[in-house]
C-alpha positions as CSV (number, residue, x, y, z in Angstrom):
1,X,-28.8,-8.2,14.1
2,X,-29.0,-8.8,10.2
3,X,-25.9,-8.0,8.4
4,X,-25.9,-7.8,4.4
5,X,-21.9,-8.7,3.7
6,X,-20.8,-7.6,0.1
7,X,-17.0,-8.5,-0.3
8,X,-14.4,-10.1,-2.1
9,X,-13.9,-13.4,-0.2
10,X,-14.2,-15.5,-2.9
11,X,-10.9,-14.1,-4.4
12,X,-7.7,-16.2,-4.6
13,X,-5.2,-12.9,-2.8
14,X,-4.8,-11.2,-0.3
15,X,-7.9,-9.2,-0.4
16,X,-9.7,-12.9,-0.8
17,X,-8.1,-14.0,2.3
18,X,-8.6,-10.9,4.6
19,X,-12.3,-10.7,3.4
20,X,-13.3,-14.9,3.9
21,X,-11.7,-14.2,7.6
22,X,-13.5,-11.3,8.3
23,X,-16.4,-12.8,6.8
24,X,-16.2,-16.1,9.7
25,X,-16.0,-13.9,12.4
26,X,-18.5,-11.6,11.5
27,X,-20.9,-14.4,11.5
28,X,-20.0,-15.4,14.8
29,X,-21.7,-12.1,16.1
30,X,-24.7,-11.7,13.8
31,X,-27.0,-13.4,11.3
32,X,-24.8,-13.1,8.1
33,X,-26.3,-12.9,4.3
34,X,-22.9,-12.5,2.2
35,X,-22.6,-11.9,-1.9
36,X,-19.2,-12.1,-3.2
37,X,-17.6,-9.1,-5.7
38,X,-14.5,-9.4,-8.0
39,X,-12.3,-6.5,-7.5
40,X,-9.2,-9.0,-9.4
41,X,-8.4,-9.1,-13.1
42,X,-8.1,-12.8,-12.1
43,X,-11.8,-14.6,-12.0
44,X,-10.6,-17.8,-10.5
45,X,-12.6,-18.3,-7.1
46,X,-11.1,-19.3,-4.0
47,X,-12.7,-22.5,-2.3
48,X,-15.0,-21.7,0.6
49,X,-16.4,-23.9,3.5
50,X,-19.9,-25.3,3.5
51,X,-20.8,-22.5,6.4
52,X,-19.8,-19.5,4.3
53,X,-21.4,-21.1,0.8
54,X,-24.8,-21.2,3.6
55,X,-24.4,-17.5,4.0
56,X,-24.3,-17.3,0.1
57,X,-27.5,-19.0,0.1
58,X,-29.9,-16.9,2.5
59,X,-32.0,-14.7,1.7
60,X,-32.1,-10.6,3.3
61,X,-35.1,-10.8,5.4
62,X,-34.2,-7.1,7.3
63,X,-32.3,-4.1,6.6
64,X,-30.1,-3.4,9.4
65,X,-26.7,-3.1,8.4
66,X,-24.7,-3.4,4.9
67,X,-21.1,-4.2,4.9
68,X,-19.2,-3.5,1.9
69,X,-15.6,-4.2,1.6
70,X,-13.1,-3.0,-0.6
71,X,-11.6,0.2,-2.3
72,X,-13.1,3.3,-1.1
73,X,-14.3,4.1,-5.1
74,X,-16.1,0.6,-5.6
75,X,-18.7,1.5,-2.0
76,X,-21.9,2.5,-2.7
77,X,-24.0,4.4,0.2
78,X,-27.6,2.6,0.6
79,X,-30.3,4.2,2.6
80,X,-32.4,1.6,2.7
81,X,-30.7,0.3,5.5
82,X,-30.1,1.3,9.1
83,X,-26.2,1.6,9.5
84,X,-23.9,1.5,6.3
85,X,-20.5,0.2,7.2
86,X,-17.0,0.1,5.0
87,X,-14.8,-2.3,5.3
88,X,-11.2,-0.5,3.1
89,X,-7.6,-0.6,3.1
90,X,-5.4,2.3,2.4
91,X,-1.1,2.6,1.6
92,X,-1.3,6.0,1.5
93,X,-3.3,9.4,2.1
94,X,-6.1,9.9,-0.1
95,X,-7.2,13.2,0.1
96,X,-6.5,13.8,-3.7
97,X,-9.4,11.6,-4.5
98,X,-13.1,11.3,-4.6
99,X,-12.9,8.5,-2.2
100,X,-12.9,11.3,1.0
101,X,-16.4,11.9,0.2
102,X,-17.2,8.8,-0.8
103,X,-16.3,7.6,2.4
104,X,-17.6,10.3,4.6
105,X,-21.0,9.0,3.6
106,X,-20.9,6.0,5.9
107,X,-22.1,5.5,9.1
108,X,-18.6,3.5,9.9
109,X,-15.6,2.8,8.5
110,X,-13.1,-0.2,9.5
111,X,-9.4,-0.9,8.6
112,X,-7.3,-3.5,9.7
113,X,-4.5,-0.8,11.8
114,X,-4.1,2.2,13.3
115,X,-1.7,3.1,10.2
116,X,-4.3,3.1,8.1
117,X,-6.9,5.1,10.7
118,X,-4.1,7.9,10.9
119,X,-3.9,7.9,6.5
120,X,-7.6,8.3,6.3
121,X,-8.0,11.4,9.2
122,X,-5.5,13.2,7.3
123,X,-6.9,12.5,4.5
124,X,-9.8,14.4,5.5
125,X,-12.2,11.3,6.3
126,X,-14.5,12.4,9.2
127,X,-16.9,9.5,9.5
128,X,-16.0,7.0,12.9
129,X,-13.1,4.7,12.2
130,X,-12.7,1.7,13.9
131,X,-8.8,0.1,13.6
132,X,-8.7,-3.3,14.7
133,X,-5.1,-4.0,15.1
134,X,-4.3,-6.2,12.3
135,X,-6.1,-7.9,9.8
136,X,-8.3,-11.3,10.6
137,X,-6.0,-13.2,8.8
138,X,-5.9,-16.1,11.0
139,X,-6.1,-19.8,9.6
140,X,-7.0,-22.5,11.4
141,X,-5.6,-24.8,8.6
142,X,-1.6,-25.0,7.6
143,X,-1.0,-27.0,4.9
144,X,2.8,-27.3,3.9
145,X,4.1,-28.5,0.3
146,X,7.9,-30.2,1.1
147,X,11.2,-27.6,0.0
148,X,14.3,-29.3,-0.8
149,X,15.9,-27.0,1.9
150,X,17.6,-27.6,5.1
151,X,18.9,-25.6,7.4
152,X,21.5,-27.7,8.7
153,X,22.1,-25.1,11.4
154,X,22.3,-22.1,9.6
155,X,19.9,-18.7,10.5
156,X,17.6,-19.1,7.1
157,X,15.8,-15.7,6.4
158,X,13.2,-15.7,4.1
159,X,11.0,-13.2,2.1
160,X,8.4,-12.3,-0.1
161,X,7.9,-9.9,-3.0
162,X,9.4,-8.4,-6.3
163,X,11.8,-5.9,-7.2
164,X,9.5,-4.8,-10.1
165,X,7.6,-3.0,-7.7
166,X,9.2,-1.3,-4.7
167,X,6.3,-1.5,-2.4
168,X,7.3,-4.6,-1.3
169,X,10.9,-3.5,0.3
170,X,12.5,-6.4,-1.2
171,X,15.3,-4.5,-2.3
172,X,16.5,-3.3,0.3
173,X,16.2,-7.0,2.2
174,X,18.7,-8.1,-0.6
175,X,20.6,-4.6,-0.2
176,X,21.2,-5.3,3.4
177,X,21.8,-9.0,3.4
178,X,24.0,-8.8,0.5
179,X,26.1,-6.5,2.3
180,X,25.4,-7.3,6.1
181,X,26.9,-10.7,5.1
182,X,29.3,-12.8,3.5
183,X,29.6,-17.0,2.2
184,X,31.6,-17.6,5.5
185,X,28.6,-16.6,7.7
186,X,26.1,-19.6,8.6
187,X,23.2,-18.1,7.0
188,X,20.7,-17.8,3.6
189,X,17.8,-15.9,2.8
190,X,15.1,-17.9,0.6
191,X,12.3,-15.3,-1.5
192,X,9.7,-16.7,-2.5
193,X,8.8,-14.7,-5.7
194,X,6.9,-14.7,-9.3
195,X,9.6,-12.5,-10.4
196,X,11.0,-15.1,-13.4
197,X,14.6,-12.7,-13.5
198,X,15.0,-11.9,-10.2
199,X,18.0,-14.0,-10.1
200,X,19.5,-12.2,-12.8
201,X,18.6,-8.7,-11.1
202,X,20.3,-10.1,-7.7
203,X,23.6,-11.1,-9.9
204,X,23.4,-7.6,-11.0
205,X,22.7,-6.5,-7.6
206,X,25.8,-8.4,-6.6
207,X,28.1,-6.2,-8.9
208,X,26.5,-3.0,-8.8
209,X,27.1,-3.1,-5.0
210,X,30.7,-3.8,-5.6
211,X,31.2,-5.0,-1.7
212,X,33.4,-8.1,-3.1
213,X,35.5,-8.9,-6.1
214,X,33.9,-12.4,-6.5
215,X,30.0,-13.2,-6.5
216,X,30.8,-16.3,-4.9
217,X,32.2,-14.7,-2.2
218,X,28.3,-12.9,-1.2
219,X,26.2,-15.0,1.2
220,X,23.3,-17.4,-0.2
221,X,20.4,-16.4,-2.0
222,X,17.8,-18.8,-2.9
223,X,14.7,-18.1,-5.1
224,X,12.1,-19.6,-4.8
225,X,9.6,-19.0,-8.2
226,X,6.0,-20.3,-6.2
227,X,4.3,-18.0,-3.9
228,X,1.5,-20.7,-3.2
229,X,0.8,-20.6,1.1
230,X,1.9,-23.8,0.9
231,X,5.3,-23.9,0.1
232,X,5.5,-20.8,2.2
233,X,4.1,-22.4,4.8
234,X,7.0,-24.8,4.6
235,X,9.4,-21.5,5.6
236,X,7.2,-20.6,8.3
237,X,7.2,-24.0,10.0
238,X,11.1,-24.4,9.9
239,X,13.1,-21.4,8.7
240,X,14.2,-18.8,11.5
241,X,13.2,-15.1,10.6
242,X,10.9,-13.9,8.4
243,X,11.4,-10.4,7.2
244,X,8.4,-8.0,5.9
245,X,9.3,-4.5,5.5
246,X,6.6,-3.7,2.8
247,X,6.3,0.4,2.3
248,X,3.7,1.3,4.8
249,X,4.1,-1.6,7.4
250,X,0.3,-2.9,7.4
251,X,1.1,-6.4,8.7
252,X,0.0,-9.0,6.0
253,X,-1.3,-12.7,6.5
254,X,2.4,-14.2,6.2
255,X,3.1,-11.3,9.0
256,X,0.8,-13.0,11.3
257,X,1.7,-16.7,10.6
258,X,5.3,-16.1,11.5
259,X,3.7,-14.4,14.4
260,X,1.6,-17.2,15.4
261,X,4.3,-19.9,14.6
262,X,6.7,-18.2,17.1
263,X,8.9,-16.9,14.7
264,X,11.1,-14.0,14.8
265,X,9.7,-11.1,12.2
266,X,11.8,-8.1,11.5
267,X,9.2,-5.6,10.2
268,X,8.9,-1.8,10.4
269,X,8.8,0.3,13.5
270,X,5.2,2.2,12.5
271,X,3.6,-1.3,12.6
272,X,3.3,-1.7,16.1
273,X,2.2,-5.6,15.8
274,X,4.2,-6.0,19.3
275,X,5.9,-4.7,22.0
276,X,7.8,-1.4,22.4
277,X,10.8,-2.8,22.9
278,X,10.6,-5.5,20.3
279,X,14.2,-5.9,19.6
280,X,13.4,-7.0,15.6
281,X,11.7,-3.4,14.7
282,X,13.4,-1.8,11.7
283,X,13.7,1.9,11.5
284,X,11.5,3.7,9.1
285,X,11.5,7.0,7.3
286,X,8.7,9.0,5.9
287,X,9.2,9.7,2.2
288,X,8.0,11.0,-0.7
289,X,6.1,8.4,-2.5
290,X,7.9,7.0,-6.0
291,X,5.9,4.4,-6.7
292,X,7.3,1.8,-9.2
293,X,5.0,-0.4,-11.4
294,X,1.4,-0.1,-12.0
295,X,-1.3,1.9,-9.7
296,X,-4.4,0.3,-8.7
297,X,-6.0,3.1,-9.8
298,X,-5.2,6.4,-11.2
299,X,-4.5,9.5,-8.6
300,X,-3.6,6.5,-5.9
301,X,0.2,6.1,-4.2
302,X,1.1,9.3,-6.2
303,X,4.0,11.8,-5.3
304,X,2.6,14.4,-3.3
305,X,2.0,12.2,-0.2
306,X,4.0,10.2,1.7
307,X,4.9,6.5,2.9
308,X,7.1,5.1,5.4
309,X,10.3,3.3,3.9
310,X,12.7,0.8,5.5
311,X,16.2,2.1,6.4
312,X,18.6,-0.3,4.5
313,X,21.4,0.4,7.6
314,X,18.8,-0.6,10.5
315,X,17.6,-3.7,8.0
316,X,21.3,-5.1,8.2
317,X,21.7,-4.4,12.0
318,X,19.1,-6.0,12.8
319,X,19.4,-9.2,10.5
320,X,23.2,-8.8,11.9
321,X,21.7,-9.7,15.6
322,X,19.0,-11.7,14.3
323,X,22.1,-13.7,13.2
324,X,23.9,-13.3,16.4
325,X,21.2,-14.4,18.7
326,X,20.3,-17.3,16.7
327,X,23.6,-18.7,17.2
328,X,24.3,-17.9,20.7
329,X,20.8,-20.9,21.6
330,X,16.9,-20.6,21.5
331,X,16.9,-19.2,25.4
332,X,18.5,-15.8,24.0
333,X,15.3,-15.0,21.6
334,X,12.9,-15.9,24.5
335,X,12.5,-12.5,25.3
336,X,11.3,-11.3,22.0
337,X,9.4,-15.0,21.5
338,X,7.3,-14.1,24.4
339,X,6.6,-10.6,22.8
340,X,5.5,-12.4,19.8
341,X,3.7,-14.8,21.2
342,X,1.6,-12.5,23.3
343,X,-0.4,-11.3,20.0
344,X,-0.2,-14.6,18.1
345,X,-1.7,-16.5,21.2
346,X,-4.6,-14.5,21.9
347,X,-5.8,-13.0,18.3
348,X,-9.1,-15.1,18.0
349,X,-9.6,-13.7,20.8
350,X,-8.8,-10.2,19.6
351,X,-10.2,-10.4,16.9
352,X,-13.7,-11.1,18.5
353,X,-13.0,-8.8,20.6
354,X,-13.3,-5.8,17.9
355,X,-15.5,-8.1,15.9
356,X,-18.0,-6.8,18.2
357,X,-17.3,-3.4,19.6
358,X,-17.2,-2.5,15.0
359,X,-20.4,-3.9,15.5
360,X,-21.5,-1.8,18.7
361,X,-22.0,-5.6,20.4
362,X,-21.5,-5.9,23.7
C-alpha cells in the first residue's frame, strides 16, 4: 500500500510530536512518502531521524491513499487518489463551522480518543471515524536536564500550563492544592510554565482565597519558567503525581510518559486512559464554554457548545489521598500502579494495533 503523508511532524509542539509518532508507525505498515506542513506561527523545525528524512525524500509512484493531518479547515479532498484519510483533533463540537462539510468529504477520519469521535458525531460529521485510544505519543528516547529539586520524602505534584488561558485547568490545580493543603503537610507542587508572572498571580491567588492569615502559612509552590521535555522529564522520572486536568481530558504526551513511567496521574473522569475504578479520576462537569485567551481560529471553542471542566472539590480530594497513600508506602498505590501500567506497557503494541485496522490492514 502507498500512503502519501502530509502533516506537521516537523514542528517543535505538540502537534509536531503527535504527527512524527504517528508518522513512524504508519511506516511500519505501508510504504510511506511524507511532506511536512507548518500549521505554527513558529518556523523552527523539529529534528527528525534519518528514517523519516528517507520518507521525505521518495518520490509518489501510486495513488492509493493521502493522509492529511491537521485542523479540519487546512484538509483538502483529492480525487486523484483511492482513499482520502484525515488525521484532526477537536476540544470542542464544531458544528458551527465549515469544517463539518469539509470533513464529510473524506473517506476516513482519525482522532486520537473516543472524546473527540463523540465531538465530531455531534457535530454532524458522518464520514467513518476511527478513535484510537490516545495519541501515538510514545518516545523511545528520555532525555532529562538536572532540577535543583529533591523530594526528600515529600509527595511532589507537578503540572503544566498557564493561567492566561483556562484550557489548561491550572487554576484550579493551584485552587485545590492551595486550599487542600497547608506548610505543615510533607508536600509541593512544581509547574512547569512560560507564564513569566505566574508567581505573582499565585501570591494573589494566595490572598484572594483568604484560607490563611499568612502566605507563609500555604503549602509550596515552585515554578518552574522552562517547559523543555527535558527538564520535565526530570519530574516524570522522580516526582510522585502528575496532575493533567486540561478542559476536555484528551490525554497529552506528558499524560502518557507519567503513564509509562508508572506514575500516578490524576486526570479527568471523561478520559478514560485507564481503568474504571481508577482511584486518581477527577470529577468533571459539562459547561458552557468561556474560553480565555486567543482562538485558533475564529467560530472555534465558542460559547454555544460545551467542554468538560474539572471540579475544584474532587481535584483536592483526590490530591488529599494522593497525599495519603503516598505516605502510608509504595505497596498501597500498587493497585492503581497496575492500572496504569496495564496501558503504558502495552501501547506500541496498541498503537499498531489501530495503526492497522485505520488502515483496513489485517
Amino acid at each position: 500500500m502507498n500512503v502519501f503523508y502530509i502533516g506537521p511532524y516537523r514542528q517543535t509542539d505538540s502537534w509536531g510530536a503527535t504527527s512524527r509518532n504517528y508518522l513512524r508507525f504508519l511506516s511500519k505498515h505501508a510504504d510511506v512518502v511524507a511532506r511536512p506542513i507548518y500549521y505554527s506561527s513558529v518556523q523552527a523545525s523539529a529534528e527528525i531521524e534519518p528514517e523519516l528524512q528517507e520518507l521525505e525524500s521518495k518520490q509518489l509512484e501510486e495513488r492509493d491513499v493521502i493522509i492529511q493531518h491537521g485542523l479540519p479547515y487546512n484538509l483538502v479532498y483529492d480525487g486523484s487518489f483511492n482513499t482520502n484519510i484525515a488525521v484532526t483533533s477537536v476540544s470542542s463540537q464544531i458544528n458551527n463551522t465549515s469544517w463539518v462539510t469539509n470533513l464529510n468529504l473524506f473517506d476516513k477520519i482519525i482522532v486520537f480518543s473516543e472524546t473527540e469521535k463523540n465531538m465530531l458525531i455531534e457535530s454532524g460529521v458522518k464520514a467513518e471515524i476511527y478513535a484510537f485510544g490516545f495519541p501515538p505519543n510514545y518516545e523511545s528516547s528520555f532525555e532529562v536536564t538536572q532540577l535543583p529539586i529533591t523530594s526528600q520524602g515529600k509527595t511532589i505534584f507537578y503540572a503544566t500550563g498557564s493561567t492566561e488561558s483556562n484550557i489548561s485547568g491550572l487554576k484550579e490545580v493551584l485552587v485545590s492544592y492551595l486550599t487542600g493543603f497547608s506548610v505543615v503537610d510533607n508536600v509541593m507542587l512544581i509547574v512547569f510554565s512560560e507564564q513569566k508572572d505566574l508567581g505573582n498571580i499565585i501570591d494573589q491567588m494566595k490572598k484572594d482565597l483568604g484560607v490563611y492569615e499568612k502566605e507563609s502559612h500555604y503549602p509550596t509552590v515552585g515554578v518552574v519558567n522552562n517547559t523543555q521535555q527535558s527538564i520535565i522529564n526530570y519530574a516524570h522520572k522522580f516526582f510522585q503525581c502528575f496532575i493533567d486536568v486540561s478542559y476536555g481530558g484528551l490525554p497529552d504526551a506528558n499524560t502518557l510518559k507519567a503513564t509509562t513511567l508508572n506514575k500516578i496521574v490524576m486526570t479527568l473522569d471523561n478520559n478514560k486512559l485507564y481503568s474504571d475504578d481508577y482511584d486518581f479520576y477527577v470529577s468533571s462537569q459539562e459547561e458552557i464554554i468561556q474560553h480565555r485567551g486567543p482562538r485558533p481560529m475564529k467560530g472555534v471553542l465558542s460559547g454555544e457548545f460545551t467542554w468538560q471542566v474539572p471540579s475544584t472539590s474532587s481535584l483536592r480530594r483526590k490530591m488529599r489521598l494522593v497525599h495519603e497513600v503516598h505516605e502510608k508506602g509504595p505497596e498501597t498505590l500498587k493497585k492503581n500502579k497496575d492500572l496504569v501500567s496495564e496501558v503504558g506497557v502495552g501501547m506500541i503494541t496498541l498503537i499498531d494495533k489501530w495503526t492497522k485496522e485505520s488502515l483496513c490492514i489485517q
